[in-house]
N, C-alpha and C positions, 0 to 999 in steps of 0.2 A: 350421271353420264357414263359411268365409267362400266355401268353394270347392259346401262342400254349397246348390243350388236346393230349393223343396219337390218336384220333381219327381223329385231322385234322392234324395231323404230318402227320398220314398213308394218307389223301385227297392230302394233297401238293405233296406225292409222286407220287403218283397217275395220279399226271400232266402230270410225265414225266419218270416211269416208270409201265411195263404194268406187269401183275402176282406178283408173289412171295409176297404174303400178309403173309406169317409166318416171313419171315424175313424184310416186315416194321413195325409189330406190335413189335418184337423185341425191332430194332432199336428206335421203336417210346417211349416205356417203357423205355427203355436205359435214353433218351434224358429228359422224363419227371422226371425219377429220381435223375437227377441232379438238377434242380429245387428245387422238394421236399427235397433233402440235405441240402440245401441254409436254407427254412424255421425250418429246426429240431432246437433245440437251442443248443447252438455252446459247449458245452461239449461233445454233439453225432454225433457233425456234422464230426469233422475231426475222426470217426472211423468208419462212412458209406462207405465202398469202392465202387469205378464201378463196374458195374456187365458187363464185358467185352464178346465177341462175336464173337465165328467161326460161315462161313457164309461160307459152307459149298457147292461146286455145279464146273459144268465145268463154260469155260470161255465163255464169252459174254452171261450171266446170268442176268446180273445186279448188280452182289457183289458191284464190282466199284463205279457206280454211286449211287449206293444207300448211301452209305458213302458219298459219294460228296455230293449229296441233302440235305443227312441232317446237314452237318455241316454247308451249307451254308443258312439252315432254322434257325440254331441256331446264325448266324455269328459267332461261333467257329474256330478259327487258327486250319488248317488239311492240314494233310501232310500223302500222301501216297508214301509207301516204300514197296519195295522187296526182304524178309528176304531171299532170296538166294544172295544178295549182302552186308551181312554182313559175316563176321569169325571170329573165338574163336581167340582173346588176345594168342599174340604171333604168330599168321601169317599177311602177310602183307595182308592190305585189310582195308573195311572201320570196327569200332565199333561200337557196337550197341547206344553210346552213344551219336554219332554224329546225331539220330532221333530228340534229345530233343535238341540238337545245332540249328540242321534245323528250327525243330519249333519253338521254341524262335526270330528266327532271321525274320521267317515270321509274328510270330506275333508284333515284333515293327514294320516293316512298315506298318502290317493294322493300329496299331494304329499311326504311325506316318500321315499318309494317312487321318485319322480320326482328327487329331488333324491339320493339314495344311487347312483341310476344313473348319476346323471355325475359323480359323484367314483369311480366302479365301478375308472376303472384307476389312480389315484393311492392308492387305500385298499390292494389287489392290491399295489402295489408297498411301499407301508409295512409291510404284512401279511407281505409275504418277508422283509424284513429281521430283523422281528422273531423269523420262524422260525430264520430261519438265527442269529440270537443266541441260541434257546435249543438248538439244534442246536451250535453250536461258541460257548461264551461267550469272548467277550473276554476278552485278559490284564490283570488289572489290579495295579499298580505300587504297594505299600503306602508311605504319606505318609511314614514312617520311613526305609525304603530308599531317599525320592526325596530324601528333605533329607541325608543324611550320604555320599551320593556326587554328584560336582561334575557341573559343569556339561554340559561335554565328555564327559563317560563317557556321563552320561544321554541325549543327542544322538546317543551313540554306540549305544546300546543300543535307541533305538527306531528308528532308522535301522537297524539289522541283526535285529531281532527282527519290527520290520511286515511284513516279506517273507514271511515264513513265516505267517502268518496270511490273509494278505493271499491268497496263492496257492490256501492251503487253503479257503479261505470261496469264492473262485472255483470249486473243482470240486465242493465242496457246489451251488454255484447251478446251474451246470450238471448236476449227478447228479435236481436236483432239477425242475428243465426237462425231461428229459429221462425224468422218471415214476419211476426208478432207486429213489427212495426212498418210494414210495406205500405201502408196507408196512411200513415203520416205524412204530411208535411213539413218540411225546414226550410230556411230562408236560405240563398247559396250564394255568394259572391263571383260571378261568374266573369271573364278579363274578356274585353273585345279591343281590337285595336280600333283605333280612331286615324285608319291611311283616308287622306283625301284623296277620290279617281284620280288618277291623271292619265287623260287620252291621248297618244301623239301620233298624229296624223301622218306616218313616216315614207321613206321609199325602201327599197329592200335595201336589207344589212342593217336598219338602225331601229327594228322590233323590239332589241334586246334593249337598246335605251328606257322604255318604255317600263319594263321589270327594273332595270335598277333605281329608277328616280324614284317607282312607288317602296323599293328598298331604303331607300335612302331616305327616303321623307317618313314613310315607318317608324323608324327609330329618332327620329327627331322630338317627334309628339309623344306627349303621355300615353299610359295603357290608362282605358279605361273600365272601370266594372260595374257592374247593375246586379241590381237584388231579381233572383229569380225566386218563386216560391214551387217547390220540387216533390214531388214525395221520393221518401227515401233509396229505393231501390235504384231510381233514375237519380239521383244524388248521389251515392255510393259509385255508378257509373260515371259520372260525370269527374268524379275527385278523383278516380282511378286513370281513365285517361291523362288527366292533368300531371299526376305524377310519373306515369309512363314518360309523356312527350320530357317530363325533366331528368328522368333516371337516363334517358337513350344519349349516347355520346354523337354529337351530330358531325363530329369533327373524323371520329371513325366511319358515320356510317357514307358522310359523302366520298371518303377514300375506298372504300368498299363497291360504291354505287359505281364510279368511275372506274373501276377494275373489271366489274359485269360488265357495263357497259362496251369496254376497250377490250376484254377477252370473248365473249357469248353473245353482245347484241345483236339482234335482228332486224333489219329495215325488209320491208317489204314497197316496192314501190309497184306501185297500180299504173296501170295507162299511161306506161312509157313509150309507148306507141304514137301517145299525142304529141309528143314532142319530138317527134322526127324530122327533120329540116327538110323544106322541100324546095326545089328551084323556084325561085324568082318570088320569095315567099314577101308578102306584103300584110299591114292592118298586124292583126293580132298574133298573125302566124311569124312575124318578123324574130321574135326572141328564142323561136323553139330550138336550134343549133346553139345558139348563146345556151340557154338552160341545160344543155346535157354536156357543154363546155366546164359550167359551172360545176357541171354533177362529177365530171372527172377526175377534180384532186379529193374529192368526201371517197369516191368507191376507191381511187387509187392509194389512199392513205396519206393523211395532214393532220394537223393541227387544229381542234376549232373550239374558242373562247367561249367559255357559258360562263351563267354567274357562280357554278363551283368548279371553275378553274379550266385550267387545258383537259380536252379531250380528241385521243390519237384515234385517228378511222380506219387503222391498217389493218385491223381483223375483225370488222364490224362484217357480219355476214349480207350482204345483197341479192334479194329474191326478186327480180323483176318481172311482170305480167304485161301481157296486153294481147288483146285479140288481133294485130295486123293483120285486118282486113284489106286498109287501101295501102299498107306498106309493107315490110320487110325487113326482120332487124339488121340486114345489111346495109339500109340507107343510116341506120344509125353512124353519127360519127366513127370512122376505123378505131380512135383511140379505145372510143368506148365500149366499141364491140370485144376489143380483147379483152378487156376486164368483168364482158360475162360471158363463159369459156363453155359453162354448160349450158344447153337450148333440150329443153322439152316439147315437144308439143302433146298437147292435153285433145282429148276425142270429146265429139259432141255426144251429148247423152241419150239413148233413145228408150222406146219402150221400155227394152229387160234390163238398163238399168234404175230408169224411174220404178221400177217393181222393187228392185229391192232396195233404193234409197227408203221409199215407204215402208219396209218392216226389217231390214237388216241391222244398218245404225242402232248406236247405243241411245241416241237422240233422233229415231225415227217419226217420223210427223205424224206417222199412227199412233204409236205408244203416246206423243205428244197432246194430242187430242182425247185420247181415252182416257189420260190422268187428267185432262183439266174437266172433261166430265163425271168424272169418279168424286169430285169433289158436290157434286149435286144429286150421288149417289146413284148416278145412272152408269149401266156398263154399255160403254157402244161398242156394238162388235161387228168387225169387217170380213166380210168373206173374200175368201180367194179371186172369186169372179170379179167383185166389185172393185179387190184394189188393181189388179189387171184393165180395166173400165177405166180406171182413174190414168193410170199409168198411160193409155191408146190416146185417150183426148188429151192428157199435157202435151203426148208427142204430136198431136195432129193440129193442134192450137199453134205450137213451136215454128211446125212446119210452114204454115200458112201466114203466119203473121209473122214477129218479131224473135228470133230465138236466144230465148233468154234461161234457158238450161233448166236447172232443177228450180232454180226460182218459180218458174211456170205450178210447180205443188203444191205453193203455197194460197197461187192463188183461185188455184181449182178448187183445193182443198176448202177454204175458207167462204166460196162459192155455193160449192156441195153441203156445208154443215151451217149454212147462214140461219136455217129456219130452227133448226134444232139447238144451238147456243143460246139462239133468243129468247125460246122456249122451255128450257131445258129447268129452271128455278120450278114452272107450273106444272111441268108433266109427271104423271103418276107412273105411266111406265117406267119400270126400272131396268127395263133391258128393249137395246135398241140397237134393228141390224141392220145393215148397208147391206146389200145387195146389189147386183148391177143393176137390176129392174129401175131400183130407186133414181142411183147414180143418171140413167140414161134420161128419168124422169125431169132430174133436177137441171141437167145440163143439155138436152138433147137441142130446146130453142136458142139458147147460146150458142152452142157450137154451130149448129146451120147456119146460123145468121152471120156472115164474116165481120160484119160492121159494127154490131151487137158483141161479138166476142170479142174484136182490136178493145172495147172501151172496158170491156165487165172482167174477161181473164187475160 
């Protein structure tokens, strides 16, 4: 964080998303002023709030990923949700509370993830030992035979008998180094629990029940184990995790996890548009003020109960989306409208940027395509004409029908290469080029056809 400016936050995006430079420079401000929180001196620090962010535009815009890039520039815990699937406390359905359950829960295993990787070659080395123990068990000395022969003998006897173990467990390690035994077999004792489902059929707020009973009844029942028969290499892996999950302190990593979470997490919430309250709202639309009521002490900062304890929402960052089409984020509740201070709005994508969504990106759908053919040893290659082709009917598909942004390239795309994928195992040609010719060929009845296209692109 501390090395990322807003100015190579906005370059990193840049990698892999093409326009909407008002709302990376947002996001990138966003991000850096977390940081800068960090360094204020800690009387001011816990009363700098996030300055939180509608991100305003249709879909397949880039709202999405833009959220996704950057939290994964920050390695911040992010979790994106669709406030049309929450409702107001007292209907059945999920609560809004259950975001900070979510993320909490993802972020212990980044950090649990985090914390088994650097026990990676101490777990590896316990993991061998333990192979090589069920690969050549130990001798061991029955209490009767060790109490009715004296002292000296038995001194004598493990002094001339360690050697021979000792040497043989040596060319095991090395047979075993050396890959010699990757096709063997050993028998593994492998632990499952034995939790019985428990389903409860709840109203919101009482999901979390649901996780602790099957906690609770967990630990009640025996662990059980079953013999698997392995060969060794996936045996060696398997004894190595095991030792991992026991090396990781979980009592540090959930305090850790809750510090990410409460300093860097990331909510993205989708189609908060849907839940705009509207007059004389009835049926289904009844909860929607109720849900962004709800949603007001999570974005304003509280308290909220998971099962690794209290976690504080006062600098959880909030990225809000929705195309308000039939609304306006000023029908949003007032309260809530203060609490997202900045508004982007995001441009619809046309021709010249579908041209270079297609070859600019580091995960451009062209390069995307030419490596899944590369694997059949075919090079498909596009000319300029033809990705320009591709780019005019996404936009004229867009226009006419449903506008659903750079989504529309996947499914031109997919459209356009359908014969060629199918085929691609039997064909001898090794090199194969798109041209517009082709393009116009492949799509020209689909696009005429407006009823034909609503269904295929």
């Amino acid at each position: 964080m501390k090395k990322l400016t807003p100015r190579e936050i906005v370059s990193a995006l840049d990698k892999y998303i093409i326009s909407q430079n008002d709302a990376k420079r947002s996001v990138a401000i966003a991000l850096r002023n977390r940081w800068r929180r960090r360094q204020v001196p800690e009387d001011l620090r816990d009363e700098i709030a996030p300055k939180n962010i509608i991100l305003i535009g249709p879909t397949g815009v880039g709202k999405t990923e833009i959220a996704r890039r950057l939290a994964h520039l920050a390695d911040s815990p992010f979790l994106k949700v669709e406030a049309s699937k929450f409702t107001e406390v007292g209907y059945v359905g999920r609560d809004v509370e259950s975001m900070i359950r979510d993320l909490t829960e993802l972020a212990v295993n980044m950090v649990k993830s985090e914390e088994q990787e650097t026990v990676k070659v101490k777990a590896e080395t316990i993991a061998e030992e333990r192979l090589l123990d069920i690969l050549l068990p130990p001798k061991r000395e029955s209490k009767a035979q060790e109490e009715s022969e004296g002292e000296e003998k038995t001194l004598e006897l493990v002094k001339s008998d360690s050697l021979e173990p000792i040497s043989t467990r040596d060319k095991l390690r090395k047979m075993l180094h050396n890959g010699k035994l990757d096709n063997r077999y050993v028998d593994l004792e492998v632990a499952e629990r034995a939790t019985p489902v428990v389903e409860i059929f709840s109203a919101a707020g009482l999901e979390e029940m649901d996780i602790n009973i099957k906690d609770m009844l967990g630990g009640m029942f025996p662990k059980k184990t079953r013999k698997r028969k392995v060969k060794v290499p996936e045996a060696l892996e398997i004894l190595a995790q095991e030792e991992a999950q026991r090396l990781v302190d979980m009592d540090r990593v959930v305090k850790r996890a809750i510090t990410k979470v409460e300093q860097s997490g990331i909510i993205f919430l989708d189609e908060i548009d849907k839940v705009t309250g509207r007059e004389g709202g009835h049926g289904p639309d009844i909860s929607r003020e109720g849900v962004q009521r709800d949603l007001l002490p999570i974005v304003e900062g509280c308290r909220v109960t998971t099962k690794y304890g209290m976690v504080k929402t006062d600098h959880i960052l909030f990225i809000a989306s929705g195309a308000f089409h039939a609304c306006k984020p000023s029908d949003l509740v007032p309260e809530l409208q203060g609490r997202f201070p900045i508004r982007v709005e995001l441009k619809s994508l046309g021709k010249e940027e579908f041209v270079r969504i297609l070859t600019e990106p580091k995960n451009a759908l062209i390069l995307q395509y030419e490596a899944l053919l590369k694997t059949e040893g075919i090079d498909l290659v596009f000319e300029d004409d033809a990705i320009s082709t591709i780019a005019e009917i996404a936009t004229e598909v867009n226009d006419r029908t449903e506008n659903i942004g750079a989504r529309r390239l996947h499914t031109v795309m997919e459209c356009l290469l359908d014969e060629i994928l199918f085929d691609a195992p039997e064909v001898t040609e090794k090199q194969l080029v798109i041209n517009a010719e082709y393009v116009h060929k492949k799509l020209k009845d689909i696009v005429e056809d407006e009823d034909l296209s609503r269904y295929i692109l």
